[in-house]
N, C-alpha and C positions, 0 to 999 in steps of 0.2 A: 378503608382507603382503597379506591381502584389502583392495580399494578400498572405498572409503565406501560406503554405502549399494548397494554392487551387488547384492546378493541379497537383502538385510532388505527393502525397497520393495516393495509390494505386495499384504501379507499381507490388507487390509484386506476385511472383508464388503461385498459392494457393496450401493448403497441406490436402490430403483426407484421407490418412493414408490407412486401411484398409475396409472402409466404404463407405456401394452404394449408391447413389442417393437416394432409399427409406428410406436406416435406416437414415438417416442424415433428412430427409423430417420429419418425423415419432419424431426422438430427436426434430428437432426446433418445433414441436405441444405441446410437452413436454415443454419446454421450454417456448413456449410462454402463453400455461394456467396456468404456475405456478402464485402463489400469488405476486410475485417478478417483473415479464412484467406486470398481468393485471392492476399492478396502472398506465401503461405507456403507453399509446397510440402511442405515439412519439417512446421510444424505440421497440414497438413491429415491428411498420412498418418499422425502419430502420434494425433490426436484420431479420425481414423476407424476406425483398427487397436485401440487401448486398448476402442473404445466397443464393436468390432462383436467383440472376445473375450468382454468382460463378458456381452454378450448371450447368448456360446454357453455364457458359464459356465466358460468356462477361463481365469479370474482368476490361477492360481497362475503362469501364463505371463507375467503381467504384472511383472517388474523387472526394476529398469534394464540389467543384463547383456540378458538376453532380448530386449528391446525393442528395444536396443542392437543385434542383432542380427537382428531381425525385420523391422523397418522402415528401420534406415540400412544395413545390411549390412556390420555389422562382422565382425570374424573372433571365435571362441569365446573367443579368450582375451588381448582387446584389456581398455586400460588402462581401466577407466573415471575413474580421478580424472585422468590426463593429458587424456582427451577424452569433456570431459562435457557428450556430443552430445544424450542424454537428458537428462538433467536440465536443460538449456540450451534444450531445446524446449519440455519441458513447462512452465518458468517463463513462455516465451513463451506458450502455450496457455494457461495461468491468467490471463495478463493482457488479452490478447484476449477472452474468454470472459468476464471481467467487463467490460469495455467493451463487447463486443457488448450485455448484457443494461443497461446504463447507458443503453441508448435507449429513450425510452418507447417506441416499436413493438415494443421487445422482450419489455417487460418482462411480459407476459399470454401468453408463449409458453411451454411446457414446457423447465424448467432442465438443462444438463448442466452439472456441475462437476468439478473436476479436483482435487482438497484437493492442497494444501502435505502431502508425505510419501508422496505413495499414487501410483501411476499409476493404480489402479481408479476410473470413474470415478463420480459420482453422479446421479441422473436424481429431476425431485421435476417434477409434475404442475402445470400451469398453475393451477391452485384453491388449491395450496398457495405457492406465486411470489404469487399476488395476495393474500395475504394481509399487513398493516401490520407490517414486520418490527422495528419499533422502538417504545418504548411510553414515557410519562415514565418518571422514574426515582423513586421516590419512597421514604423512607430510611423502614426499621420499625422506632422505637420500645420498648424490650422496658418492659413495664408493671411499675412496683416498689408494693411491699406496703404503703405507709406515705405520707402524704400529705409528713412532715417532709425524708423521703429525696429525696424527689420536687424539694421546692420548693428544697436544698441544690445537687443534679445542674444544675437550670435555671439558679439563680444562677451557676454557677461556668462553665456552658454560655454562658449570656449574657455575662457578664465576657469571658470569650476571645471571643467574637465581636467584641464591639468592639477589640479587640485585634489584631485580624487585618485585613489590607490585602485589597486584592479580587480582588488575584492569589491571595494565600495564602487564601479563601475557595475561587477555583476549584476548584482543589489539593487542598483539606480531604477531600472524599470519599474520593480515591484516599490520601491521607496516612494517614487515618483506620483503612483497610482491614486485615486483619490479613495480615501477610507481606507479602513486598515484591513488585514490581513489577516488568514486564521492560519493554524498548526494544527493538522493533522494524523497526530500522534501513534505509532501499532502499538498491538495492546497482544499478551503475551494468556495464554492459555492457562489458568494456575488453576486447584482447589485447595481447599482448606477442611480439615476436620472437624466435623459436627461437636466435639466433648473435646475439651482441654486434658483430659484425663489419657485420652487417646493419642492425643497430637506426642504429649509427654513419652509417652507408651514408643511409637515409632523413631521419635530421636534418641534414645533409650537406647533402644535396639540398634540403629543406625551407627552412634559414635562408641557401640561395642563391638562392634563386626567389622572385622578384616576388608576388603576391597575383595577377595577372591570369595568370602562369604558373602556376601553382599551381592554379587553379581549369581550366585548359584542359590539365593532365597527362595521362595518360594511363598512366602510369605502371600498371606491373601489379604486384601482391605477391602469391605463389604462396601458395594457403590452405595450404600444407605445410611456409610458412616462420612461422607464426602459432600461439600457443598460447593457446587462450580465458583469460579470466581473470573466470569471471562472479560471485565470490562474491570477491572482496578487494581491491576499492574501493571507493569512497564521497565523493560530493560534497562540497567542501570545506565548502560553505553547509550541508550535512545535517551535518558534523561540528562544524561551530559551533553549531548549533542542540542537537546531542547533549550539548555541553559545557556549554551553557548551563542544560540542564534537569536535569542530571545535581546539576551542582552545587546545585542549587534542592533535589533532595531529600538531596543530603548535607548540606545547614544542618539540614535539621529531621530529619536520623539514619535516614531512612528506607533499605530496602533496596533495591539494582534489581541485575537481569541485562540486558546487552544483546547482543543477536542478531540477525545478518541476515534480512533478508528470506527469503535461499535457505533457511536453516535454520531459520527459525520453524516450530511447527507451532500446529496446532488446539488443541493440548493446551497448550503455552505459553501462550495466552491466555487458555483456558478454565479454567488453574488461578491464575491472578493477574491486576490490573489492567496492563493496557499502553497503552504510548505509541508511536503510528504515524509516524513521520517519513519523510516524501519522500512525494510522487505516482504518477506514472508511472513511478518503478521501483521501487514497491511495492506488490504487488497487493494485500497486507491495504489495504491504503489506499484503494484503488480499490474493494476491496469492499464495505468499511462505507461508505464516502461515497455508494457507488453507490445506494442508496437513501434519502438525505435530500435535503432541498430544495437544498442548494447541493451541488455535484458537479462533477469534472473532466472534461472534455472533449476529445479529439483526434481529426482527422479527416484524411485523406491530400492534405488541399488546401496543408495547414501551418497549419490553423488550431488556436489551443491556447488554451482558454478554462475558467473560470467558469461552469458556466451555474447557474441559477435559475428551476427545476422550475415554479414559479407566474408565471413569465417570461419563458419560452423566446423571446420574441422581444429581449430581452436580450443580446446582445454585447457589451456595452461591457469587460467584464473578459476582454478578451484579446491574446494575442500572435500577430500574424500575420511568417511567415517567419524567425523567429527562429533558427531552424538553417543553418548549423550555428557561426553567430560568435558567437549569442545577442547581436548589437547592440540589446539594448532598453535602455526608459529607465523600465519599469513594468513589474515582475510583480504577479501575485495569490495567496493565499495563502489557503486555508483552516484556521479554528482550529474542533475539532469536542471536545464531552463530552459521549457520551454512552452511557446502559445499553445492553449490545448484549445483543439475547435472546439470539443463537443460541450467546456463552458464557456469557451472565448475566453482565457482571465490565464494569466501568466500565473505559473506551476514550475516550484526547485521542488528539484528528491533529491535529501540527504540518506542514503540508503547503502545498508553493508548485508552480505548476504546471514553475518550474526553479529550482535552486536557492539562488538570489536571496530567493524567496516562501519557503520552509524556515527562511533564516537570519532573515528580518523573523519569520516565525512564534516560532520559539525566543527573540527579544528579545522580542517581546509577552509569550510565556508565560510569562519569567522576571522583567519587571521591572516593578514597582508602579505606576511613574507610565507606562508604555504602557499597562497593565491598565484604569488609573483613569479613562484619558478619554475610554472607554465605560461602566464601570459606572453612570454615574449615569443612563441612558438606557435599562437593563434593565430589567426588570420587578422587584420588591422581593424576590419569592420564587427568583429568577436562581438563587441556590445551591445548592437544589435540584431545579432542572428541569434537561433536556434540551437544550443550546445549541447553536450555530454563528455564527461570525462572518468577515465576507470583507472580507480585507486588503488594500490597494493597497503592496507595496513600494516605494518609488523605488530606481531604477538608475544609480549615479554611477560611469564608470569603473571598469565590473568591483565595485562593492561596493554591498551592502544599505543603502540608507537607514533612517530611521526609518518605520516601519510606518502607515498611516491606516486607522481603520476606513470600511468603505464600506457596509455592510448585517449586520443581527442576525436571528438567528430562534431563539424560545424556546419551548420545548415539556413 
């Protein structure tokens, strides 16, 4: 049986924009001394090896088998779905790479991107980066022949409007849309034990040891006893949230596919409207939010916040030290719809900075009277512009409270 994606990856034209060979050299140095690659040995080699072939033109060398072997030094005819060393870094390098450019210092630098599907990578010129990547969203109209048609359309238009709650307005565009819709699910970093013997051996150990033992272990696990597992989990609070919204478009009949993160592509979204769930382990997420005013933030001090582009001195939306018990008592949550250019196709994020913020998100977005005790504070014309709104979850023993809004931005 051929492994997934081993040799199909990387067929793709690479795209240089308006940018030379040195400044694109010059950015990945950039790039890789940032604080974001130097924790990554793995991801530096593979972002400088991917970039500096593309350069010479020898793209077709770029998949995951090859790579596989170019850069980790596997053998010619290693498993790639049992160890997927490539694909497991390159997720890692996509998400870095939008969080490196999520800093305004970065943001007026010349772009490398890594697409969901490709190891080839993309390079787009500092002129073309600074340009407004999101624009309102404004719905066209088609013009009818006949003034009687016209005024029949409006009335029946009008009527269902008032008829509709202001959740089921948000929803209306993408409801409205023709074909259905996908979910785009993050997908959470896990392993598993190679021998059941072992797995038993570590929980053993674990619910015999104190919490102060535990933390001063020392304990070693050979990475040969460990099988990644980066594409088949998912937070429980991302999977309430999925549930919640799922069912929201099975009331009103509408269609959706739902797909992880690892296997989303460009094309997924570019050919239907989607819905983004999770943060941080979803780099569609990271990406779109990464240029609107409210946006996620992570930095290696443990600080994990909200921030607010027109407010940078703004911290108040964040969790410091949260890892790895997640003791809080407040997440935050971003709710985002909006026209994204770069697939033309309308895009919600349901997104909490841990999965506490995800589950409060998915209750806001599915139930009326969460919805309601912001609409009246909108602006009139709200359902058809461009929004964002940022949630305070409360955290009670492990579970999502009710959602508060804490700031709106319409556009």
């Amino acid at each position: 049986m051929t492994p997934r994606n081993a040799d199909a990856v990387g067929s793709a034209p690479p795209k240089w924009g308006q940018c030379s060979p040195d400044e694109i050299r010059a950015q990945l140095e950039r790039v890789l001394n940032s604080p974001l690659f130097q924790s990554s040995r793995r991801c530096q080699s593979l972002l400088r090896h991917v970039t500096e072939r593309t350069l010479a033109g020898d793209t077709a060398a770029l998949k995951e088998r090859t790579v596989g072997i170019d850069v980790f030094g596997r053998p010619p005819d290693y498993d790639t779905n049992a160890d997927p060393v490539v694909r497991g870094t390159a997720g890692e390098v996509r998400k870095k790479l939008a969080r490196y450019y999520q800093d305004p210092p970065h943001q007026g630098e010349p772009r490398i991107d890594l697409r969901p599907g490709s190891y080839i990578p993309e390079f787009h010129s500092a002129e073309v980066v600074a340009k407004p990547e999101l624009r309102p969203w404004q719905p066209r109209i088609a013009l009818v022949s006949t003034a009687a048609v016209a005024v029949l359309i409006a009335s029946a238009i009008l009527v269902a409007h008032w008829q509709l709650s202001d959740v089921d307005r948000f929803w209306r565009p993408m409801l409205d849309a023709p074909g259905g819709v996908v979910f785009c699910l993050g997908q959470s970093r896990a392993y598993n034990f190679r021998s059941d013997a072992r797995q038993k051996q570590i929980e053993t150990m674990i619910e015999s040891m104190t919490p102060a033992a535990l933390e001063s272990s020392r304990e070693m696990v050979p990475l040969s006893e460990l099988v990644p597992m980066w594409d088949r989990y998912i937070a429980l609070g991302d999977a309430i949230c999925l549930l919640r919204l799922t069912s929201l478009f099975e009331r009103h009949g509408k269609p959706y596919r739902i797909r992880g993160e690892a296997s989303t592509t460009f094309s997924d979204l570019r050919e239907r409207p989607s819905i983004l769930i999770g943060a941080f382990d979803n780099e569609w997420t990271l990406r779109l939010v990464g240029a609107m005013r409210y946006t996620f933030y992570k930095d290696f001090q443990g600080l994990e916040v909200v921030r607010d582009r027109q407010h940078p001195e703004n911290t108040d939306w964040k969790l410091v030290n949260s890892w790895p018990n997640w003791d809080i008592s407040n997440d935050y949550a971003i709710v985002s719809r909006v026209l994204d250019v770069n697939s033309g196709r309308m895009v919600v994020v349901a997104a909490g900075i841990t999965q506490f913020g995800t589950q409060g998100a998915g209750e806001f977005l599915s139930d009326p009277r969460s919805f309601s005790e912001v609409a009246p504070s909108l602006p009139r014309d709200w359902p058809r512009r461009n929004l964002q709104i940022v949630l305070r979850v409360p955290v009670v023993h492990g579970a999502s409270g009710h959602p508060v809004v804490l700031a709106t931005h319409v556009w």
